[in-house]
C-alpha positions in Angstrom: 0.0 0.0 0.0 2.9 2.7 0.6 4.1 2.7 -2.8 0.4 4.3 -3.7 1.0 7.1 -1.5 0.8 10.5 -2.3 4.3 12.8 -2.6 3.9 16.2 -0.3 5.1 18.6 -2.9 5.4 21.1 -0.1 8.5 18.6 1.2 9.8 17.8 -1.9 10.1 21.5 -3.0 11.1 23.5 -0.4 12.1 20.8 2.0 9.6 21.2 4.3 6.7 19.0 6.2 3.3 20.8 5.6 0.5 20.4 8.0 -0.9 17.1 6.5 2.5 15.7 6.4 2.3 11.9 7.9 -1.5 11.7 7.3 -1.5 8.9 5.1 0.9 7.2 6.4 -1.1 7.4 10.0 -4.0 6.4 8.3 -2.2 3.1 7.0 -1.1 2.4 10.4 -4.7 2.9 11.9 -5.9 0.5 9.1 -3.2 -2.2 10.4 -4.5 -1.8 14.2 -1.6 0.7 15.6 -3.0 3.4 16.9 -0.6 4.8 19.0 2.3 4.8 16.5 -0.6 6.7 14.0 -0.8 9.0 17.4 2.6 9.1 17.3 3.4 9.9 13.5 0.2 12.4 13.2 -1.9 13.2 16.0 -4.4 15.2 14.3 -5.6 12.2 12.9 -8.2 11.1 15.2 -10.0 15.1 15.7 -10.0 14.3 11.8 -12.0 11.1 11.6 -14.0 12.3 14.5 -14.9 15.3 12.6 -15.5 13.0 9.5 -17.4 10.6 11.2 -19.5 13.8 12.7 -20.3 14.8 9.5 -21.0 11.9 7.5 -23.6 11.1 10.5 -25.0 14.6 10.2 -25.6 14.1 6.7 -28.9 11.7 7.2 -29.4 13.0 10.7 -30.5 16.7 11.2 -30.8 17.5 14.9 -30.9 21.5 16.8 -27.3 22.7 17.4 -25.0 20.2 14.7 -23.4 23.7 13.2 -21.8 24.3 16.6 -21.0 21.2 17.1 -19.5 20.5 13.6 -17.6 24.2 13.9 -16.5 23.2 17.5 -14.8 20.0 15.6 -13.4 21.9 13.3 -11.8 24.8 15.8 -10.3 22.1 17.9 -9.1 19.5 14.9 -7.6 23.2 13.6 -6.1 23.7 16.5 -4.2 20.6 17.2 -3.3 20.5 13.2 -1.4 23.8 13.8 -0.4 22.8 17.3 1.4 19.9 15.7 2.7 21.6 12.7 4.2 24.3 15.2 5.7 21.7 17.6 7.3 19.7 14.2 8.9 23.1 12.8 10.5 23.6 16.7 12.0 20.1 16.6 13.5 20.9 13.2 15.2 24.4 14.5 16.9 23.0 17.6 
């Protein structure tokens, strides 16, 4: 399955990871059962599938209050995707 991942162009032209960088790859290892080394590699991945999983279910069920709930997903999956990115760039100055 890795040789049918996607190149980050972001990486492979200016040599840097981008905020998705290791999504894939954490997604593999979710599908393989390790979900701490997916933790590990991405940890934005599981606000992601919740947020997915969210909206997929809000799609054939309407109920009062979804928006805030959906745009409370999407604040905090923002949040730690920028968290991480931040913490990655830091790692790669010192």
């Amino acid at each position: 399955m890795e040789e049918f991942l996607l190149p980050c162009l972001n990486k492979e032209i200016f040599g840097l990871d981008c905020y998705g960088c290791g999504g894939q790859r954490a997604l593999l290892l979710l599908l393989k059962g390790e979900f701490g080394a997916a933790f590990k590699l991405f940890p934005p991945i599981y606000p992601i599938l919740l947020l997915l999983a969210f909206v997929l279910f809000n799609l054939f069920y309407k109920f009062k209050n979804d928006f805030i709930i959906k745009m409370g997903l999407v604040i905090i999956t923002a949040a730690i995707l920028v968290g991480n990115y931040l913490f990655k760039m830091f790692q790669l100055i010192n």
